[in-house]
Every structure is written in C-alpha cells, then in structure tokens.
N, C-alpha and C positions, 0 to 999 in steps of 0.2 A: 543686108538686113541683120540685125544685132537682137538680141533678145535672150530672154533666161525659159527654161524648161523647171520646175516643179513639179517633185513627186508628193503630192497631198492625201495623207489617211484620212480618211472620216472617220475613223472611231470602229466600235461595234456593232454600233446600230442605235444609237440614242444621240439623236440632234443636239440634245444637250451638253455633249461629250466632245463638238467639235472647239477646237482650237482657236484664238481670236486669232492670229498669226494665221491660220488655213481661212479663215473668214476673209479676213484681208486678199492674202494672195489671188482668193478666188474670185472673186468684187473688180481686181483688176487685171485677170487676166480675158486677153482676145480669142483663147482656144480653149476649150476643154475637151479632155481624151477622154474616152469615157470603155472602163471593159463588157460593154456590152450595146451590140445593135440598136436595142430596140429601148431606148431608152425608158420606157416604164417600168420594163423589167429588169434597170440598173438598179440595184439597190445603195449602190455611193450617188450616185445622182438622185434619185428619190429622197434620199437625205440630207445632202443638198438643199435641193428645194422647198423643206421646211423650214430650213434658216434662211435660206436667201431664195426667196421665191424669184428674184430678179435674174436669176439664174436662168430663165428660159429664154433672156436676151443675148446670152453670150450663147459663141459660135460654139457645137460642138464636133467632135469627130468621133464618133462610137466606132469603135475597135473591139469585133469579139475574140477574148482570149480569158483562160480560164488564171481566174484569182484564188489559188490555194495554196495547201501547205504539200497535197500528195505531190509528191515529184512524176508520178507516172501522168497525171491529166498535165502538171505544167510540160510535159514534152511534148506534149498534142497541139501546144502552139507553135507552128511552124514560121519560121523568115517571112514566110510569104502572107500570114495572118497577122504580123505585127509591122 
C-alpha cells in the first residue's frame, strides 16, 4: 500500500484563513487524524467543517493528544496515545 501522510494547519481559528492547497489536500484525503476524541470538541475539525462541510464523509481517526506550545502538557502524550 503506497500513500502520502500530510501535516495540515488550519489556521488560528478563522475559516477564512485556511489555505487552498490544505482545501485540496483535505478534499482528497481517505483518513483524517484528528487531535481530539470527540470530534465536536476538535476545534481543527470544527473548522474544517465550515469550509468543507463534506468533510463528515471522510474517514476520521480521532487521536487524543495535547496540541501546544507548553512542553510539559506535550510530554503527557505518551507512545501509547499516539
């Protein structure tokens, strides 16, 4: 099986903000990783969704693991969570 992995930012938090290039990639990708369970309370996915509401047809995999800049919460993601 052959395929490419994509690391895609959303932005800040204004849908308007994302990239045609991240539109695209995301339009045709079969997986999306998502850092958070529960996907409502993704806020990359939530943003997402206002551009590409079609986005609830692709597959996702929600992975909780903490998205910041503090180095002490990123060590809290362990091998085993990611």
């Amino acid at each position: 099986m052959n395929g490419c992995i994509y690391g895609i930012g959303v932005g800040v938090g204004d849908p308007e903000d994302m990239t045609l290039k991240a539109i695209k990639r995301i339009k045709e990708s079969d997986l999306l990783i998502c850092p958070k369970e529960d996907l409502n309370e993704c806020r990359a996915y939530q943003i997402v969704k206002q551009v590409i509401p079609e986005v609830e047809d692709i597959d996702t995999l929600p992975i909780e693991f903490e998205m910041t800049k503090d180095e002490n919460k990123r060590a809290q993601n362990t091998p085993e969570d990611l």
